[in-house]
N, C-alpha and C positions, 0 to 999 in steps of 0.2 A: 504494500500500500504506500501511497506517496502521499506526505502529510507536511502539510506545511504549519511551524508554531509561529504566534507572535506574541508579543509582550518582550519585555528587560532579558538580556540575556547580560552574561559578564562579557563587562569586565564593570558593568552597571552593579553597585552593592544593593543588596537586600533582600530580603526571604523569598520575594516572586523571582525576583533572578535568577536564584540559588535554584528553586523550586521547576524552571522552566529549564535551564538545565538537564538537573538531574530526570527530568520526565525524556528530555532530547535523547540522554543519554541511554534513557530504559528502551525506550521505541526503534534507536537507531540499532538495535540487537538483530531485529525482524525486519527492516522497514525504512524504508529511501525518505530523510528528512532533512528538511529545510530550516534554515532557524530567520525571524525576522525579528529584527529589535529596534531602536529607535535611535535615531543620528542626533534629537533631542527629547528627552523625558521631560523634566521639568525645566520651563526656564527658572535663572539664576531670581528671580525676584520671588517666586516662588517654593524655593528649596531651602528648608532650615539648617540642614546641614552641614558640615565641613566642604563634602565632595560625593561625587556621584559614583567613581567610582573606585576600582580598586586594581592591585596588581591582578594579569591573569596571562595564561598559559593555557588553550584548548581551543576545543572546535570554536571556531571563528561564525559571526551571525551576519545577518544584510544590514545595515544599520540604514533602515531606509525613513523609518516614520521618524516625525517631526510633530511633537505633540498638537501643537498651535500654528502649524500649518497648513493648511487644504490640498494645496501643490503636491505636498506630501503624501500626502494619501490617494490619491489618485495616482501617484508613480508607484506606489505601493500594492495596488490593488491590479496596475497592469504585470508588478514583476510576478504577481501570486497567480495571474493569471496565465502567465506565457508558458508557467510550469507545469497547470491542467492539475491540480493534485485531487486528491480521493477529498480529503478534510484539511479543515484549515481550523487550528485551533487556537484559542486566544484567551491568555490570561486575563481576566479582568479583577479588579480590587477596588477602584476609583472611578467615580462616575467623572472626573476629568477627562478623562483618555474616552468617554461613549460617545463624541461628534464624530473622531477621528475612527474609530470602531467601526461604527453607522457606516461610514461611506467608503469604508475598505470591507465590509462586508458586503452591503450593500451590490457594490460593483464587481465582486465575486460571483458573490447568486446567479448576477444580471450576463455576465460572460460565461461562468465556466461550470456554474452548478455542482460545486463542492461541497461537502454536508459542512455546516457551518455549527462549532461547538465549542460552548464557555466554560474554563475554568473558571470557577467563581468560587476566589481566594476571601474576597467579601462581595456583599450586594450594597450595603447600607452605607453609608462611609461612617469613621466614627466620629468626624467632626458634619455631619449634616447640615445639607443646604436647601434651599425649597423645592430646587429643581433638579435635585438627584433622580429622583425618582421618574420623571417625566423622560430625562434625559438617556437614562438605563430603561427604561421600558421600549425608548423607540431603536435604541440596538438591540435590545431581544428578538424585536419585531422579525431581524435578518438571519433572526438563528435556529438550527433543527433541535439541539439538543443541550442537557445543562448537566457538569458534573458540579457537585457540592460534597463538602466534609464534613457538615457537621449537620446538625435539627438548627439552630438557628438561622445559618443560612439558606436550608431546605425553605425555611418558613420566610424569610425574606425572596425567596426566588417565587413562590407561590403567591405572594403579596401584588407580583406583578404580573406573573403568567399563571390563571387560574387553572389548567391543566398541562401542565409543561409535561416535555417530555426528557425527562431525565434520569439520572444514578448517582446512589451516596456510595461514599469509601474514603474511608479515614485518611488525614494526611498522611504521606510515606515518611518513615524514618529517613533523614539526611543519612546518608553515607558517602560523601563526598568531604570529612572534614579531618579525616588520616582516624590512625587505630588507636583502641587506647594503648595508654601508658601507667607505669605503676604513679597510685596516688604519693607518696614520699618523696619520687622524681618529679613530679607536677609541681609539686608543693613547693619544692629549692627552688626548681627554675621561675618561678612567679615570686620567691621570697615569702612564703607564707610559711608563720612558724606557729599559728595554732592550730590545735586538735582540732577543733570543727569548723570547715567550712562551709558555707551557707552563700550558693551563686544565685544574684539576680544577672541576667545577661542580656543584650538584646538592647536594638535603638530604644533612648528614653524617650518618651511620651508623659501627657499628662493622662492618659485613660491606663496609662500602665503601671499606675497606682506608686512607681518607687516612696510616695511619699508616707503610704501606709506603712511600708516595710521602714523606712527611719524610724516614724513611730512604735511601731513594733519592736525595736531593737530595747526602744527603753522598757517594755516590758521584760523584753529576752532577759535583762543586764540584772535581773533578779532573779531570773530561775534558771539560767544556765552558765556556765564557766567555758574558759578558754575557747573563746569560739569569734570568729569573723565574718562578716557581711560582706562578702567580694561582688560591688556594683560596676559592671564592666558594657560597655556601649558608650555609643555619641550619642550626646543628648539634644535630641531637637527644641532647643531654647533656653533654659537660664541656667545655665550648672550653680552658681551662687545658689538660688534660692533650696536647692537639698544639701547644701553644705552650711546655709545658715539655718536649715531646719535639725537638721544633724547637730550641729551646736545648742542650738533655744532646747534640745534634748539630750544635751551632755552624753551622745553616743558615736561620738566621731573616734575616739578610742576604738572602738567594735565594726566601725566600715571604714572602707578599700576603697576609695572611688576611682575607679579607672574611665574615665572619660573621654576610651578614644575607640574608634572601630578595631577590629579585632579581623587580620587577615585570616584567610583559610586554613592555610597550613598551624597556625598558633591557637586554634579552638576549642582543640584536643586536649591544650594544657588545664585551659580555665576547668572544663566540667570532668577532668579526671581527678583535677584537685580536689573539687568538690564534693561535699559529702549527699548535699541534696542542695536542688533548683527550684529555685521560688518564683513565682507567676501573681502578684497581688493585682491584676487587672483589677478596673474597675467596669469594663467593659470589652468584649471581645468577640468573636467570631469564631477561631480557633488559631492557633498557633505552634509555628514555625519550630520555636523554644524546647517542646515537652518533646518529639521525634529528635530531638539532637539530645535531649538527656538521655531519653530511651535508648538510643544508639551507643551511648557509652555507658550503658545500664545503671544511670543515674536513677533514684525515685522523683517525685516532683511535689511541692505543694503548693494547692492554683486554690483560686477564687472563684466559688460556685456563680459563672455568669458566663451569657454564651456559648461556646463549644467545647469548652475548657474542661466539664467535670466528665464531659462523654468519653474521654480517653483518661481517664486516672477510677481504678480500682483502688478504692478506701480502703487503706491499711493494707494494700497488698504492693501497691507500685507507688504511691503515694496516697496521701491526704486533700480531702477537699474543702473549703474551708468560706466562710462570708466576708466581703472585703471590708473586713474593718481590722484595728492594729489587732485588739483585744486575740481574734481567731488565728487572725497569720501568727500572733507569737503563739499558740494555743497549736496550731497543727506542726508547728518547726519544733515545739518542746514535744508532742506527740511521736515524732519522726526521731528527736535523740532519746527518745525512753525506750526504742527498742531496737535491738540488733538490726545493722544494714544486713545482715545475714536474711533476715527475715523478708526482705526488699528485693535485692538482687540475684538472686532464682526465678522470682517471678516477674522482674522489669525481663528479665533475657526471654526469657518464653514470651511473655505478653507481646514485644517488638517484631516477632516472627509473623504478627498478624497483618503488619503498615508495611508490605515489603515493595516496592518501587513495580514489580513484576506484577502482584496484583492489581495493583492501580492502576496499569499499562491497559492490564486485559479488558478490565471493566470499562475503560475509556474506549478500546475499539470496540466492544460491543456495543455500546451507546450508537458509533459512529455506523455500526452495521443495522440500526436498528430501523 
Protein backbone atom coordinates (compact mmCIF):
# COMPACT_ATOMS: atom_id res chain seq x y z
CA UNK A 1 0.00 0.00 0.00
CA UNK A 2 1.33 3.57 -0.77
CA UNK A 3 0.58 5.97 2.16
CA UNK A 4 1.35 9.10 2.26
CA UNK A 5 1.79 10.87 6.38
CA UNK A 6 1.47 14.51 7.13
CA UNK A 7 1.95 16.42 10.08
CA UNK A 8 5.68 17.43 12.01
CA UNK A 9 8.12 15.19 11.24
CA UNK A 10 11.91 15.74 12.99
CA UNK A 11 13.81 17.26 13.02
CA UNK A 12 10.56 19.53 14.33
CA UNK A 13 10.46 18.76 18.60
CA UNK A 14 7.49 17.28 20.13
CA UNK A 15 5.32 14.30 20.90
CA UNK A 16 3.38 14.47 17.40
CA UNK A 17 6.60 14.44 15.76
CA UNK A 18 8.01 11.93 17.64
CA UNK A 19 4.68 10.09 17.25
CA UNK A 20 4.51 10.51 13.34
CA UNK A 21 7.77 9.17 13.14
CA UNK A 22 7.71 6.26 15.00
CA UNK A 23 4.14 5.28 13.12
CA UNK A 24 6.53 6.01 9.51
CA UNK A 25 8.80 3.80 10.82
CA UNK A 26 6.20 0.82 11.86
CA UNK A 27 4.25 1.08 8.35
CA UNK A 28 7.58 1.45 6.30
CA UNK A 29 8.02 -2.50 7.47
CA UNK A 30 5.14 -3.45 4.87
CA UNK A 31 4.44 -0.51 2.98
CA UNK A 32 5.97 2.31 0.38
CA UNK A 33 5.72 5.70 2.54
CA UNK A 34 5.95 9.17 2.07
CA UNK A 35 6.41 11.50 4.81
CA UNK A 36 5.01 15.39 4.51
CA UNK A 37 5.95 17.99 7.07
CA UNK A 38 5.87 21.47 7.17
CA UNK A 39 8.68 24.17 5.75
CA UNK A 40 6.76 26.32 8.55
CA UNK A 41 4.72 25.12 11.66
CA UNK A 42 4.27 27.87 13.63
CA UNK A 43 5.38 31.36 12.92
CA UNK A 44 7.87 32.83 15.23
CA UNK A 45 5.00 35.24 16.90
CA UNK A 46 3.30 32.48 17.75
CA UNK A 47 5.69 30.00 19.27
CA UNK A 48 6.50 30.11 23.17
CA UNK A 49 9.31 28.29 22.95
CA UNK A 50 13.19 28.35 22.60
CA UNK A 51 13.12 26.49 19.06
CA UNK A 52 11.20 24.31 16.95
CA UNK A 53 13.57 22.03 16.40
CA UNK A 54 16.19 19.61 17.29
CA UNK A 55 19.31 17.80 16.28
CA UNK A 56 18.34 14.66 13.90
CA UNK A 57 19.79 12.00 11.93
CA UNK A 58 16.88 9.62 9.79
CA UNK A 59 14.53 9.32 7.17
CA UNK A 60 14.28 12.73 5.62
CA UNK A 61 10.38 14.23 5.17
CA UNK A 62 8.95 16.82 2.05
CA UNK A 63 8.96 19.96 4.12
CA UNK A 64 6.38 21.32 1.88
CA UNK A 65 3.24 22.94 4.01
CA UNK A 66 3.48 26.33 5.30
CA UNK A 67 1.02 26.66 8.04
CA UNK A 68 -0.30 30.38 7.12
CA UNK A 69 0.12 29.93 3.61
CA UNK A 70 -2.59 28.89 0.84
CA UNK A 71 0.27 28.79 -1.92
CA UNK A 72 1.32 26.15 0.24
CA UNK A 73 -1.12 23.81 0.39
CA UNK A 74 -2.11 23.66 -2.86
CA UNK A 75 1.79 22.61 -3.81
CA UNK A 76 1.15 20.22 -1.28
CA UNK A 77 -1.87 18.72 -2.33
CA UNK A 78 -0.48 18.42 -6.05
CA UNK A 79 2.88 16.62 -4.69
CA UNK A 80 0.30 14.10 -2.70
CA UNK A 81 -1.38 13.95 -5.76
CA UNK A 82 1.28 13.01 -8.44
CA UNK A 83 2.12 10.02 -6.07
CA UNK A 84 -1.72 8.50 -6.42
CA UNK A 85 -1.29 6.91 -2.81
CA UNK A 86 -3.98 4.21 -1.22
CA UNK A 87 -4.33 6.85 2.00
CA UNK A 88 -3.14 9.85 3.03
CA UNK A 89 -2.99 10.26 6.80
CA UNK A 90 -2.72 13.30 8.85
CA UNK A 91 -1.88 14.09 12.21
CA UNK A 92 -4.19 16.55 13.78
CA UNK A 93 -3.82 18.09 17.51
CA UNK A 94 -4.75 21.83 16.69
CA UNK A 95 -7.57 23.35 15.15
CA UNK A 96 -4.66 25.84 13.79
CA UNK A 97 -3.38 23.61 11.16
CA UNK A 98 -7.65 22.61 9.84
CA UNK A 99 -7.74 25.66 6.86
CA UNK A 100 -4.58 24.25 5.72
CA UNK A 101 -5.83 20.45 6.39
CA UNK A 102 -9.22 21.44 4.54
CA UNK A 103 -7.71 22.28 1.35
CA UNK A 104 -4.86 19.73 1.09
CA UNK A 105 -7.54 17.31 1.77
CA UNK A 106 -9.98 18.67 0.03
CA UNK A 107 -7.84 18.73 -3.32
CA UNK A 108 -6.84 15.14 -2.78
CA UNK A 109 -10.45 13.79 -2.64
CA UNK A 110 -11.01 16.02 -5.77
CA UNK A 111 -7.97 14.45 -7.99
CA UNK A 112 -6.96 11.38 -6.64
CA UNK A 113 -9.49 9.64 -4.40
CA UNK A 114 -7.27 8.53 -1.42
CA UNK A 115 -9.02 7.36 1.75
CA UNK A 116 -8.54 10.36 3.73
CA UNK A 117 -7.79 9.54 7.77
CA UNK A 118 -7.14 11.41 11.02
CA UNK A 119 -4.88 10.82 13.65
CA UNK A 120 -6.54 12.63 16.38
CA UNK A 121 -3.78 13.34 18.86
CA UNK A 122 -6.52 15.95 20.21
CA UNK A 123 -9.81 17.32 18.88
CA UNK A 124 -10.55 20.13 21.51
CA UNK A 125 -7.52 22.30 21.93
CA UNK A 126 -6.71 22.82 25.48
CA UNK A 127 -6.47 26.47 25.29
CA UNK A 128 -10.10 26.93 23.32
CA UNK A 129 -11.28 29.25 20.89
CA UNK A 130 -14.83 29.97 19.58
CA UNK A 131 -14.13 28.79 16.23
CA UNK A 132 -12.33 25.49 16.86
CA UNK A 133 -14.88 23.66 16.45
CA UNK A 134 -16.45 25.06 13.23
CA UNK A 135 -13.06 25.00 11.94
CA UNK A 136 -12.29 21.01 12.67
CA UNK A 137 -15.71 20.16 11.70
CA UNK A 138 -15.23 21.51 8.01
CA UNK A 139 -12.00 19.26 7.66
CA UNK A 140 -13.68 16.24 8.98
CA UNK A 141 -16.02 17.02 6.26
CA UNK A 142 -12.98 15.76 3.75
CA UNK A 143 -12.22 12.79 5.71
CA UNK A 144 -13.36 8.77 5.42
CA UNK A 145 -12.15 7.69 8.68
CA UNK A 146 -10.87 8.69 12.56
CA UNK A 147 -8.33 6.93 14.73
CA UNK A 148 -8.58 8.05 18.57
CA UNK A 149 -6.78 6.88 21.91
CA UNK A 150 -8.55 7.59 24.37
CA UNK A 151 -12.82 7.87 25.53
CA UNK A 152 -12.26 11.52 25.80
CA UNK A 153 -11.30 12.01 22.47
CA UNK A 154 -13.78 9.28 21.13
CA UNK A 155 -16.21 11.75 22.78
CA UNK A 156 -14.92 14.93 21.26
CA UNK A 157 -14.74 13.29 17.75
CA UNK A 158 -18.45 12.34 18.18
CA UNK A 159 -19.35 15.81 19.39
CA UNK A 160 -18.64 16.79 15.63
CA UNK A 161 -19.27 13.68 13.50
CA UNK A 162 -22.50 12.04 14.85
CA UNK A 163 -21.77 8.68 13.22
CA UNK A 164 -18.03 8.70 12.34
CA UNK A 165 -16.56 6.08 11.02
CA UNK A 166 -13.68 5.19 13.14
CA UNK A 167 -11.08 2.91 15.75
CA UNK A 168 -9.69 3.20 19.28
CA UNK A 169 -6.17 1.96 20.30
CA UNK A 170 -4.06 3.18 22.92
CA UNK A 171 -1.20 5.32 22.27
CA UNK A 172 2.01 3.07 21.33
CA UNK A 173 4.98 2.90 23.74
CA UNK A 174 7.82 5.29 22.30
CA UNK A 175 10.71 3.08 21.52
CA UNK A 176 12.72 5.29 19.76
CA UNK A 177 14.40 6.85 22.86
CA UNK A 178 17.61 4.08 23.25
CA UNK A 179 17.54 1.17 26.17
CA UNK A 180 17.45 1.25 29.45
CA UNK A 181 20.38 1.72 31.64
CA UNK A 182 21.10 0.79 35.39
CA UNK A 183 19.33 3.36 37.79
CA UNK A 184 22.83 4.09 39.86
CA UNK A 185 24.57 4.82 36.33
CA UNK A 186 21.50 7.35 35.53
CA UNK A 187 21.74 8.61 38.69
CA UNK A 188 25.87 9.84 38.59
CA UNK A 189 25.48 11.00 35.13
CA UNK A 190 22.41 13.53 36.00
CA UNK A 191 24.37 14.06 39.45
CA UNK A 192 21.44 12.97 41.60
CA UNK A 193 22.42 11.72 44.94
CA UNK A 194 19.10 10.98 46.57
CA UNK A 195 17.35 7.67 47.03
CA UNK A 196 14.18 8.62 45.55
CA UNK A 197 13.50 10.12 42.56
CA UNK A 198 10.37 11.52 41.47
CA UNK A 199 10.39 12.61 37.31
CA UNK A 200 7.88 15.31 36.09
CA UNK A 201 9.05 15.45 32.38
CA UNK A 202 7.78 16.92 29.29
CA UNK A 203 7.17 20.62 27.71
CA UNK A 204 5.65 22.88 30.70
CA UNK A 205 2.27 24.13 30.32
CA UNK A 206 -0.04 25.63 32.56
CA UNK A 207 -2.90 22.60 32.03
CA UNK A 208 0.02 20.45 33.06
CA UNK A 209 -0.45 21.34 36.44
CA UNK A 210 3.60 21.53 37.45
CA UNK A 211 2.22 23.85 39.94
CA UNK A 212 0.27 21.33 41.98
CA UNK A 213 3.27 19.13 42.02
CA UNK A 214 5.49 22.37 43.81
CA UNK A 215 2.65 22.37 46.07
CA UNK A 216 2.64 18.96 46.70
CA UNK A 217 6.21 18.77 47.46
CA UNK A 218 5.54 20.76 50.69
CA UNK A 219 3.30 18.03 51.80
CA UNK A 220 5.87 15.34 50.57
CA UNK A 221 8.76 17.34 52.90
CA UNK A 222 6.69 15.68 55.98
CA UNK A 223 6.12 12.24 55.04
CA UNK A 224 8.91 11.34 53.05
CA UNK A 225 12.86 11.58 53.25
CA UNK A 226 15.73 11.62 50.95
CA UNK A 227 13.93 12.10 47.84
CA UNK A 228 13.84 14.67 44.77
CA UNK A 229 11.54 16.29 42.29
CA UNK A 230 13.49 16.19 38.92
CA UNK A 231 11.35 18.95 36.75
CA UNK A 232 12.82 18.44 33.22
CA UNK A 233 11.32 20.33 29.93
CA UNK A 234 11.05 23.91 28.24
CA UNK A 235 8.72 25.79 29.62
CA UNK A 236 6.33 27.53 27.54
CA UNK A 237 6.30 30.82 29.54
CA UNK A 238 7.57 32.13 32.81
CA UNK A 239 10.07 29.66 34.46
CA UNK A 240 10.22 32.48 37.47
CA UNK A 241 6.89 32.03 38.51
CA UNK A 242 7.47 27.93 39.68
CA UNK A 243 10.72 28.96 41.15
CA UNK A 244 9.19 31.67 43.00
CA UNK A 245 6.29 29.35 43.93
CA UNK A 246 8.81 26.80 44.81
CA UNK A 247 10.27 29.38 47.20
CA UNK A 248 6.62 31.04 48.82
CA UNK A 249 6.87 26.90 49.68
CA UNK A 250 10.29 26.51 51.16
CA UNK A 251 10.80 23.25 48.65
CA UNK A 252 13.39 24.36 46.38
CA UNK A 253 15.65 22.09 48.49
CA UNK A 254 13.44 18.81 47.12
CA UNK A 255 13.32 20.18 43.19
CA UNK A 256 15.76 19.92 40.19
CA UNK A 257 14.42 22.29 37.71
CA UNK A 258 15.83 21.51 34.52
CA UNK A 259 14.51 23.88 32.12
CA UNK A 260 15.68 22.83 28.85
CA UNK A 261 14.59 20.34 26.17
CA UNK A 262 15.97 17.17 26.42
CA UNK A 263 17.48 15.54 23.20
CA UNK A 264 16.61 11.93 22.11
CA UNK A 265 19.56 10.10 22.72
CA UNK A 266 19.70 11.62 26.61
CA UNK A 267 15.92 10.57 27.61
CA UNK A 268 16.85 7.24 28.74
CA UNK A 269 18.80 8.94 31.58
CA UNK A 270 16.18 11.08 33.11
CA UNK A 271 13.25 8.01 33.47
CA UNK A 272 15.95 5.24 34.29
CA UNK A 273 16.97 7.56 37.14
CA UNK A 274 13.64 7.66 38.01
CA UNK A 275 11.92 5.88 40.45
CA UNK A 276 8.32 6.97 39.32
CA UNK A 277 6.71 9.74 36.79
CA UNK A 278 4.25 12.11 37.71
CA UNK A 279 1.45 13.45 35.23
CA UNK A 280 -0.47 16.28 37.76
CA UNK A 281 -2.42 17.53 34.51
CA UNK A 282 -5.10 19.50 35.14
CA UNK A 283 -6.51 18.71 31.83
CA UNK A 284 -5.64 16.28 29.08
CA UNK A 285 -6.52 14.13 26.27
CA UNK A 286 -3.89 11.52 26.67
CA UNK A 287 -0.30 11.48 26.74
CA UNK A 288 2.97 11.14 25.05
CA UNK A 289 4.73 10.81 28.94
CA UNK A 290 3.06 7.44 30.42
CA UNK A 291 4.24 5.10 26.97
CA UNK A 292 7.86 6.55 27.57
CA UNK A 293 7.64 5.47 31.38
CA UNK A 294 6.14 2.21 30.34
CA UNK A 295 8.85 1.62 27.81
CA UNK A 296 11.47 1.93 30.42
CA UNK A 297 9.10 0.15 32.94
CA UNK A 298 8.74 3.13 34.94
CA UNK A 299 5.13 3.17 37.10
CA UNK A 300 3.28 6.45 36.76
CA UNK A 301 1.10 8.76 38.96
CA UNK A 302 -1.45 10.82 36.77
CA UNK A 303 -4.51 12.89 37.40
CA UNK A 304 -7.85 11.33 37.09
CA UNK A 305 -8.88 13.66 33.81
CA UNK A 306 -9.05 12.84 30.27
CA UNK A 307 -7.30 9.98 28.84
CA UNK A 308 -4.96 9.72 31.52
CA UNK A 309 -6.45 7.05 34.01
CA UNK A 310 -7.47 4.69 30.88
CA UNK A 311 -3.89 3.58 30.66
CA UNK A 312 -2.69 3.33 34.48
CA UNK A 313 -3.85 0.04 36.56
CA UNK A 314 -4.34 1.32 40.37
CA UNK A 315 -1.71 -0.06 42.39
CA UNK A 316 -0.56 -2.22 39.61
CA UNK A 317 1.46 0.11 37.14
CA UNK A 318 0.65 3.16 38.99
CA UNK A 319 -1.72 5.36 40.86
CA UNK A 320 -4.42 7.57 39.96
CA UNK A 321 -5.18 10.36 41.68
CA UNK A 322 -7.55 14.00 41.67
CA UNK A 323 -5.45 17.07 40.70
CA UNK A 324 -5.12 18.68 43.68
CA UNK A 325 -1.55 18.95 45.89
CA UNK A 326 -3.24 17.10 48.90
CA UNK A 327 -3.65 13.45 46.22
CA UNK A 328 -0.52 13.95 44.12
CA UNK A 329 1.44 13.81 47.41
CA UNK A 330 -1.15 11.00 48.66
CA UNK A 331 -0.56 8.77 45.59
CA UNK A 332 3.60 9.49 45.36
CA UNK A 333 3.78 8.56 49.31
CA UNK A 334 1.38 5.43 48.03
CA UNK A 335 3.85 4.48 45.27
CA UNK A 336 7.10 4.62 48.14
CA UNK A 337 5.10 2.56 50.60
CA UNK A 338 5.44 -0.35 48.53
CA UNK A 339 8.12 -2.22 46.75
CA UNK A 340 9.00 -1.19 42.99
CA UNK A 341 9.01 -4.95 42.90
CA UNK A 342 5.49 -4.91 43.12
CA UNK A 343 5.20 -2.31 39.91
CA UNK A 344 7.71 -3.48 37.54
CA UNK A 345 6.52 -7.11 36.51
CA UNK A 346 3.55 -5.71 35.78
CA UNK A 347 4.46 -2.13 33.90
CA UNK A 348 6.68 -4.91 31.53
CA UNK A 349 3.68 -7.15 30.61
CA UNK A 350 1.18 -4.29 30.72
CA UNK A 351 3.54 -2.28 27.66
CA UNK A 352 3.22 -5.43 25.52
CA UNK A 353 -0.24 -4.34 24.92
CA UNK A 354 0.70 -0.38 23.16
CA UNK A 355 3.02 -2.01 20.63
CA UNK A 356 3.74 0.32 17.58
CA UNK A 357 2.77 -3.11 15.34
CA UNK A 358 -0.78 -3.12 16.78
CA UNK A 359 -1.42 0.39 16.16
CA UNK A 360 -0.19 -0.11 12.50
CA UNK A 361 -2.79 -2.85 11.95
CA UNK A 362 -5.74 -1.21 13.37
CA UNK A 363 -4.89 1.90 11.25
CA UNK A 364 -5.00 -0.02 7.96
CA UNK A 365 -8.00 -1.72 8.73
CA UNK A 366 -9.67 1.43 9.21
CA UNK A 367 -8.11 2.50 5.87
CA UNK A 368 -9.44 -0.81 4.21
CA UNK A 369 -12.65 -0.40 5.73
Amino acid sequence: MKIVLVGPFPPYRGGISMFNHSLGLELAKNHEIHRVSFSLQYPKSLFPGKSQYFDFEGEPSEQLINSVNPVSWRKTARWINRIQPDAVVFQYWMPFFAPGFTSIAKQVKRKCGAKIIVNCNNITAHEPKMTDQLMTANFFRYCDGFMVMSDTVENDLKSIEPDPNYRKSPHPLYDVFGESIDQTAAKTTLGITEEKVILNFGLIRDYKGLDLLIRSAKILKSQLTNFKILVVGECYGNENKYIELAEENNVMDVIDFRFDFVPNERVHEYFCAADVVVLPYKSATQSGVVPIAYHFDRPVVVSNVGGLPEIVEQGKSGFICEPNPEEIADGIKQYFNQSSNDFRPFVAEYKHRFSWSKYADTLLELVQS
